[in-house]
N, C-alpha and C positions, 0 to 999 in steps of 0.2 A: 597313213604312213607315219612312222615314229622317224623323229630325228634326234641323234644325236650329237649333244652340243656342247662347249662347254663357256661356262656364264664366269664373265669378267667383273667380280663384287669390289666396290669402292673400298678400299681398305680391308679386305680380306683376301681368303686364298682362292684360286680361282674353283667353280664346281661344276665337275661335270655331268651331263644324264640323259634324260632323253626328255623329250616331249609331243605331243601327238601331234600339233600345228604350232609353226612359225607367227609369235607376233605380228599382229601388223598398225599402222602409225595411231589407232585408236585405244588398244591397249592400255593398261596401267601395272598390270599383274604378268606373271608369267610360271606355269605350273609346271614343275620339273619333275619327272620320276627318277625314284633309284638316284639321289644325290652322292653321292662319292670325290672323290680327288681326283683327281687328274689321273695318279697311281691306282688309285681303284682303292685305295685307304677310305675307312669312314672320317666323315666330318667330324669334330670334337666340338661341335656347338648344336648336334643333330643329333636323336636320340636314336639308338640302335635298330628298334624297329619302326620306324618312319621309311615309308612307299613314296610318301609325294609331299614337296613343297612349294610353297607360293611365294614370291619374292616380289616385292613392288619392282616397276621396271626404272623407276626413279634410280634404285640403287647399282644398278645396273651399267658398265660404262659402255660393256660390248657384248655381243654375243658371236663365236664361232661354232661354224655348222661343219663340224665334219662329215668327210664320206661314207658311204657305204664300204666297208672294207669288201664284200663278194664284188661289187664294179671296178674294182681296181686292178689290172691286167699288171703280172708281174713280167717282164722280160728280160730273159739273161740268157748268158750262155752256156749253151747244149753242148759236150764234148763226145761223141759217137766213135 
């Protein structure tokens, strides 16, 4: 199962992408697919056709796992 995350870089912009597993505390690396911006803009330090990158997890301060957007139940109101 891919998650979708976005990687908090020390002094860069943050990137978002996906990944097939979740680090865990043994880790050093961390392989992201489909690197983009937050906006889905390309990286300006990544080259146009680049599929996956590796990032030491050193450099790393956080990572956030977003949701599945299809599990996400919208509810509002129905005017009949």
């Amino acid at each position: 199962m891919a998650y979708t995350v976005i990687l908090h870089i020390a002094n860069e912009a943050s990137v978002a992408g996906e990944v097939d597993e979740l680090p865990n505390a043994a880790d050093t690396i961390i392989t992201v697919s489909n690197p983009r911006q937050k906006d889905g803009k390309d990286l300006h330090y990544i080259d146009n056709g680049t599929t996956k990158v590796i990032w030491p997890l050193i450099k790393v301060s956080f990572i956030e796992i977003l949701g599945d957007s299809q599990e996400e139940k919208i509810i509002g109101f129905v005017r009949e």
